[in-house]
PLY file of the C-alpha trace (Angstrom):
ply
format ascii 1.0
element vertex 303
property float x
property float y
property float z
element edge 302
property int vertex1
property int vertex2
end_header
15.67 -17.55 2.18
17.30 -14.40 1.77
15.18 -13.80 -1.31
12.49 -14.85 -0.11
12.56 -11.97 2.36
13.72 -9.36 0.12
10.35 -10.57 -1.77
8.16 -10.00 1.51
10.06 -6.39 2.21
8.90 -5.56 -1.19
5.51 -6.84 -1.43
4.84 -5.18 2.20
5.83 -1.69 0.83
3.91 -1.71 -1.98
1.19 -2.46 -0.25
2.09 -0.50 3.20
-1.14 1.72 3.06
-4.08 -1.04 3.16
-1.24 -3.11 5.83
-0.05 -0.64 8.02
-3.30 -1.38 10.30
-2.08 -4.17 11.14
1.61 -3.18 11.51
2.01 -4.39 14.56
0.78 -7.67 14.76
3.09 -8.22 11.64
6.35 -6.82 13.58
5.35 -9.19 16.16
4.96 -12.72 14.25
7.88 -11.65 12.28
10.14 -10.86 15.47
9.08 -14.22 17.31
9.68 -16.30 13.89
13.26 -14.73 13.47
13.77 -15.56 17.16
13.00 -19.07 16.61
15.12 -19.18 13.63
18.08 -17.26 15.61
18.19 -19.58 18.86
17.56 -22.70 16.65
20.96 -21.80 14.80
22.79 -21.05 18.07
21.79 -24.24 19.62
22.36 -26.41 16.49
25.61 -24.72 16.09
26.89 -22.11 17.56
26.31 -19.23 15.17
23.22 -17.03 14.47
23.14 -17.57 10.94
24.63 -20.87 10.34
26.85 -21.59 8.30
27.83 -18.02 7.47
29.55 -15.95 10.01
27.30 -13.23 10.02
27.18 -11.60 13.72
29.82 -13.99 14.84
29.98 -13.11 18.07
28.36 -16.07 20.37
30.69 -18.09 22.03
28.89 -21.47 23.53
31.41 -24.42 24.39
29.59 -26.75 21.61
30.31 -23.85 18.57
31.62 -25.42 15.54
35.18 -24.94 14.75
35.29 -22.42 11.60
37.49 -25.12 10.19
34.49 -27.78 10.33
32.43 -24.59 8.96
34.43 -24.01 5.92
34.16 -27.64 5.48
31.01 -28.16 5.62
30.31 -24.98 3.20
33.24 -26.53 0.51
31.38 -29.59 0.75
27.60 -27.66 -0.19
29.33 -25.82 -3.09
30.82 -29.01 -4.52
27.36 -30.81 -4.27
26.45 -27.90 -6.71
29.35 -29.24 -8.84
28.63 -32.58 -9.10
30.93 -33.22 -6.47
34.10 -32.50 -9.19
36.55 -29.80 -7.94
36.50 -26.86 -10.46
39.10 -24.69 -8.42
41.77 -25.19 -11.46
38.93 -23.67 -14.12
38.20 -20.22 -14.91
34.40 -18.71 -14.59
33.53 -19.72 -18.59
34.95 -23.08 -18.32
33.61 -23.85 -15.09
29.85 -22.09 -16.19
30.41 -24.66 -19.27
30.92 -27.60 -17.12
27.73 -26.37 -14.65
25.53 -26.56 -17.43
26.70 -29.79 -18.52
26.72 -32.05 -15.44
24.88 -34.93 -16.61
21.70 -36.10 -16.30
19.16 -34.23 -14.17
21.57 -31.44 -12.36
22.82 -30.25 -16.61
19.19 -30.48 -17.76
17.39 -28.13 -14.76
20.77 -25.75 -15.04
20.67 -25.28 -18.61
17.15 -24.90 -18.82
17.21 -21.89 -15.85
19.47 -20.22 -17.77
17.74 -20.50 -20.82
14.64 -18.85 -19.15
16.38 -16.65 -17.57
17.57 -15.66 -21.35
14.09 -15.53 -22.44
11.99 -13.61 -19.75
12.97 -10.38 -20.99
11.65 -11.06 -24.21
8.27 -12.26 -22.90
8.54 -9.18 -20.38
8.61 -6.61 -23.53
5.28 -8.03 -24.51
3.72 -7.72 -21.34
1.61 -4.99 -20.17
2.37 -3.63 -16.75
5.02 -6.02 -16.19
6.37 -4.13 -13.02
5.88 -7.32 -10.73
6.87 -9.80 -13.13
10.16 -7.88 -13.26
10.85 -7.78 -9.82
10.80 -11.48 -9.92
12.82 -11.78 -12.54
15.26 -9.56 -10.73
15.21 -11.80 -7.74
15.75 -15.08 -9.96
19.08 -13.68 -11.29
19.88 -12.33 -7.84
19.26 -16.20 -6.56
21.36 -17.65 -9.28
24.20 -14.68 -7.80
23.85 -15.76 -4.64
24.12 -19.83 -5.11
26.85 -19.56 -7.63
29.27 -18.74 -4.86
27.72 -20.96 -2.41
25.85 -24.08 -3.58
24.60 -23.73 -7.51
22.16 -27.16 -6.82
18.89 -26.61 -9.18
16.55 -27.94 -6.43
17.72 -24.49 -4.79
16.30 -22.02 -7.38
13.55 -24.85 -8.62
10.81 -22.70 -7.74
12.23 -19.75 -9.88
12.09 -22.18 -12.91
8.20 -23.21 -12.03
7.64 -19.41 -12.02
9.16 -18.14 -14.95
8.30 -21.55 -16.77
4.84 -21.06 -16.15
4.54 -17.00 -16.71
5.75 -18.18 -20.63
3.55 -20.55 -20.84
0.49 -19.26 -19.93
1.13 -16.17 -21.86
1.90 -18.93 -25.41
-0.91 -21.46 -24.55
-3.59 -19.22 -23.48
-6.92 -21.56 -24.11
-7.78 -22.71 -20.98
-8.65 -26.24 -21.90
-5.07 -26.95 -22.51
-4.22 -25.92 -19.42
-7.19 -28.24 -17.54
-5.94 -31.21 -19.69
-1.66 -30.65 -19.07
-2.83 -30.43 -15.16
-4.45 -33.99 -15.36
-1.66 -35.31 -16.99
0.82 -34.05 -14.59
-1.85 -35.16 -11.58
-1.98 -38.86 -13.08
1.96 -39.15 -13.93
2.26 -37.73 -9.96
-0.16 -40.56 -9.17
2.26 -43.42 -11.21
5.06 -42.47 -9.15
3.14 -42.72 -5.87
1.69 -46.59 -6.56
4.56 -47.59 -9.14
8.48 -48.39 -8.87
10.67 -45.88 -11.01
14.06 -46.84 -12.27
15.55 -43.88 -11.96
19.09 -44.42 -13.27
18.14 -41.91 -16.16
18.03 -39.15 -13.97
20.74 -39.75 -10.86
24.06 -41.32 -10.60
23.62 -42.09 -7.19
23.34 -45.50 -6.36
20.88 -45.43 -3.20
18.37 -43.32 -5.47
17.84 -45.28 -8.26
14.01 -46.73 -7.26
11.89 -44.38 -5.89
9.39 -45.18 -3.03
6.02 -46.36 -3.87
2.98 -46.83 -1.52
1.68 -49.70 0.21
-1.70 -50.70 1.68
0.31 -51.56 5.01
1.60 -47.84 5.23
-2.21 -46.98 6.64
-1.86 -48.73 9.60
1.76 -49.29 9.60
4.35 -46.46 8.74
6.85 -46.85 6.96
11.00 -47.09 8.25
12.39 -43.95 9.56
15.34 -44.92 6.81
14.91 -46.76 3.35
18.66 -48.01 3.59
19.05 -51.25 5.79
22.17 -51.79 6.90
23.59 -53.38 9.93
25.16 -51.24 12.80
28.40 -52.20 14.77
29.99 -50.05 17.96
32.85 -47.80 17.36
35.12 -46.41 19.72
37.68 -43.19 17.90
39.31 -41.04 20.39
37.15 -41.79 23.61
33.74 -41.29 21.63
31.35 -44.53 21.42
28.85 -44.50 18.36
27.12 -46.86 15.94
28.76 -46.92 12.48
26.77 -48.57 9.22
28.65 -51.01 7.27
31.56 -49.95 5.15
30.04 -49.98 2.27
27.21 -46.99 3.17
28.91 -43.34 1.58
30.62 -41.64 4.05
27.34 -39.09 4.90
24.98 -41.76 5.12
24.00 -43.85 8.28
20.62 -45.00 8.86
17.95 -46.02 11.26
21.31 -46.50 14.22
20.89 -46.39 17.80
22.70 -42.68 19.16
25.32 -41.39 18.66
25.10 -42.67 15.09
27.79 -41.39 12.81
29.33 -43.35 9.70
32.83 -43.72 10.94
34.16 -42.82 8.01
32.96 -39.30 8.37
34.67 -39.58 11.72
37.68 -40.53 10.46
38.40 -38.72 7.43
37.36 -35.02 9.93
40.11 -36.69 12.41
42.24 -36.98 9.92
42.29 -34.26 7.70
40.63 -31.37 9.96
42.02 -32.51 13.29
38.75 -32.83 15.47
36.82 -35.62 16.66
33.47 -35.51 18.84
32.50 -36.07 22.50
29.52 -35.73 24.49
29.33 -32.83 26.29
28.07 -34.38 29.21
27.25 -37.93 30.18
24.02 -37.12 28.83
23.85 -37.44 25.81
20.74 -34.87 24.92
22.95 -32.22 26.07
24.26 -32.61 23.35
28.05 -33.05 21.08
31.21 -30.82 20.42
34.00 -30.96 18.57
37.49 -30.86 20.29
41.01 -30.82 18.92
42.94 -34.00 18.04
46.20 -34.65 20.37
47.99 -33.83 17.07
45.95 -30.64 16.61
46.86 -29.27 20.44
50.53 -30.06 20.17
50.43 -28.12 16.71
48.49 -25.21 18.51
50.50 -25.24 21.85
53.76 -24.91 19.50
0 1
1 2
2 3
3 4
4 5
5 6
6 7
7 8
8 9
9 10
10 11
11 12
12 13
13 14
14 15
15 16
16 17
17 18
18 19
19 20
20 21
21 22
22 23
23 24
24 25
25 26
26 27
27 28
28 29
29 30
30 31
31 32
32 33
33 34
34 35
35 36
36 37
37 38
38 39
39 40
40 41
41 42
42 43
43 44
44 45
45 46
46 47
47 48
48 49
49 50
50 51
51 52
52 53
53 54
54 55
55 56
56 57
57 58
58 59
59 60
60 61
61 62
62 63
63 64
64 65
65 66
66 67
67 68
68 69
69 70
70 71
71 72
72 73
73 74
74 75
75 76
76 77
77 78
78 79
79 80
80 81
81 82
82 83
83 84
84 85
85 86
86 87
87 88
88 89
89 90
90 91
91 92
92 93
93 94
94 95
95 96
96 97
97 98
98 99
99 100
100 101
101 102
102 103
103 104
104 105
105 106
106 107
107 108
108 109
109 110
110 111
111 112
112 113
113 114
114 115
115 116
116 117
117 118
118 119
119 120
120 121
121 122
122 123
123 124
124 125
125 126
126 127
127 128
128 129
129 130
130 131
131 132
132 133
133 134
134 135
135 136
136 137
137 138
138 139
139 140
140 141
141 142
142 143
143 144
144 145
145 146
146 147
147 148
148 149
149 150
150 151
151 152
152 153
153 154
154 155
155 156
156 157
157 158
158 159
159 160
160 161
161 162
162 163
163 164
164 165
165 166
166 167
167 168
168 169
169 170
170 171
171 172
172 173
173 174
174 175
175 176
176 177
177 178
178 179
179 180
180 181
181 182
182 183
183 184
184 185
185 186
186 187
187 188
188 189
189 190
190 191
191 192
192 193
193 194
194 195
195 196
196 197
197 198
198 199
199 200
200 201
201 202
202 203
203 204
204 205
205 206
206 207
207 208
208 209
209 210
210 211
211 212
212 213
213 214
214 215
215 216
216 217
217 218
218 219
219 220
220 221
221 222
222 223
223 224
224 225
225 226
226 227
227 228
228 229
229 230
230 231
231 232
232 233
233 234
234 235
235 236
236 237
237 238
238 239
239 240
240 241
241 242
242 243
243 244
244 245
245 246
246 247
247 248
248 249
249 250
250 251
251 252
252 253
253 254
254 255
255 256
256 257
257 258
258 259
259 260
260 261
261 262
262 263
263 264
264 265
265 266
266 267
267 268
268 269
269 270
270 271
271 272
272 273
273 274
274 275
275 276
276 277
277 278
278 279
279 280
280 281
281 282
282 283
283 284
284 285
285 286
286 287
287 288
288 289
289 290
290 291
291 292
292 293
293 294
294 295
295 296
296 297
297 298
298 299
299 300
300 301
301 302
């Protein structure tokens, strides 16, 4: 998102003089959307710009610990990782190892970087390439900025359309070739849509190896809120009542649940290793959660 904007900022200065008409009316739907995104944060979690600690200064009763925050951003940069801890590898061995996670996550990484390799070379042979640069620019500033917090390809993925298609455009530039690749990609779109896909070439996760195809009962009836069917059974950890999925759903997932729905072994393993469990802040429960110390965690602290 951050990119995004610096992209906005730039396109709105260069073209400031046939804009500035309208400069207010742009201050204003900008304000109110940064607003919305501001107090959505807060109430979510306690910070304006969740999950970094920019402008940490709020300080509502349901804020998340920073413990549970550094968690939950360890856990985002190991998703990027292929969930494998690189903390013992230096920067070239652990670049190595990005680019060859296997399967779909080594493929889109090695193939950014390889564009990213060749732009520059396809930028020499354009004329009045000022814009294409400044994307360019932004790609390798995206790639700076995920690297330290969650290098996942799906996060730069529209960088590698770009850049992808700038190249080939400028190689293939008959225009029938173009019509006739965009009907193949619209009827191999169309075969996932009607058709199963084993997908065990691409993922090594086990709940995403068919994907979802349509069904004539889907126009009347939608389909599940959740594809995973499991069955739900009551919990009770530390004074907090919840539905937990069987114990054989990954410790993130949970499923179409009655609330408070939480896969107790998310519950557990926080408890256990971070020291906080949740409660309702009220006895209504759309007032929402928050996360309060263990017994272990306020003798520790009252020591």
């Amino acid at each position: 998102m951050a990119i995004l904007i610096v992209l906005s900022i730039i396109l709105f200065v260069q073209n400031f003089k046939t804009l500035k008409g309208s400069l207010a009316s742009y201050i204003a739907i900008s304000s109110t959307m940064l607003i919305l995104f501001l107090c959505k944060n807060a109430i979510i979690s306690g910070y304006l710009f969740y999950p970094i600690e920019l402008f940490d200064f709020l300080n509502f009763e349901w804020k998340q610990p920073k413990a549970l925050l550094n968690f939950y951003k360890r856990g985002t940069y190991l998703d990027g990782m292929n969930n494998v801890d690189t903390s013992h590898l230096n920067f070239f061995e652990t670049f190595k190892y990005w680019l060859t996670i296997p399967k779909l996550d080594g493929l889109f990484n090695s193939f950014y970087i390889l564009l990213l390799i060749l732009f520059p070379w396809f930028l020499l042979k354009k004329n009045k390439a000022s814009g294409l640069f400044i994307i360019y620019t932004l790609s390798i500033l995206q790639l700076i900025l995920l690297w330290n917090n969650s290098p996942q390809y799906r996060f730069f993925f529209a960088f590698i359309m770009f850049l992808s298609v700038q190249i080939f455009i400028s190689v293939f530039k008959n225009k029938m070739i173009g019509f006739y690749l965009v009907c193949i990609a619209i009827v191999a779109s169309a075969f996932s849509v009607f058709f199963n896909i084993n997908l065990k070439h691409f993922t090594d996760n086990a709940l995403a190896m068919d994907s979802n195809s349509f069904s004539i009962k889907h126009i009347i009836v939608p389909a599940g809120i959740s594809k995973t069917t499991t069955k739900f059974t009551k919990e009770t950890i530390n004074g907090f009542e919840f539905y937990s999925p069987n114990s054989d759903m990954f410790i993130w997932g949970t499923g179409n649940g009655n609330l408070p729905c939480v896969n107790k072994k998310q519950v557990n393993y926080i408890k256990t290793y971070y020291h906080y469990t949740p409660v309702l802040r009220t006895k209504n429960q759309k007032d929402g959660f928050l996360s309060v110390p263990t017994e272990n965690e306020i003798i520790k602290t009252n020591f």
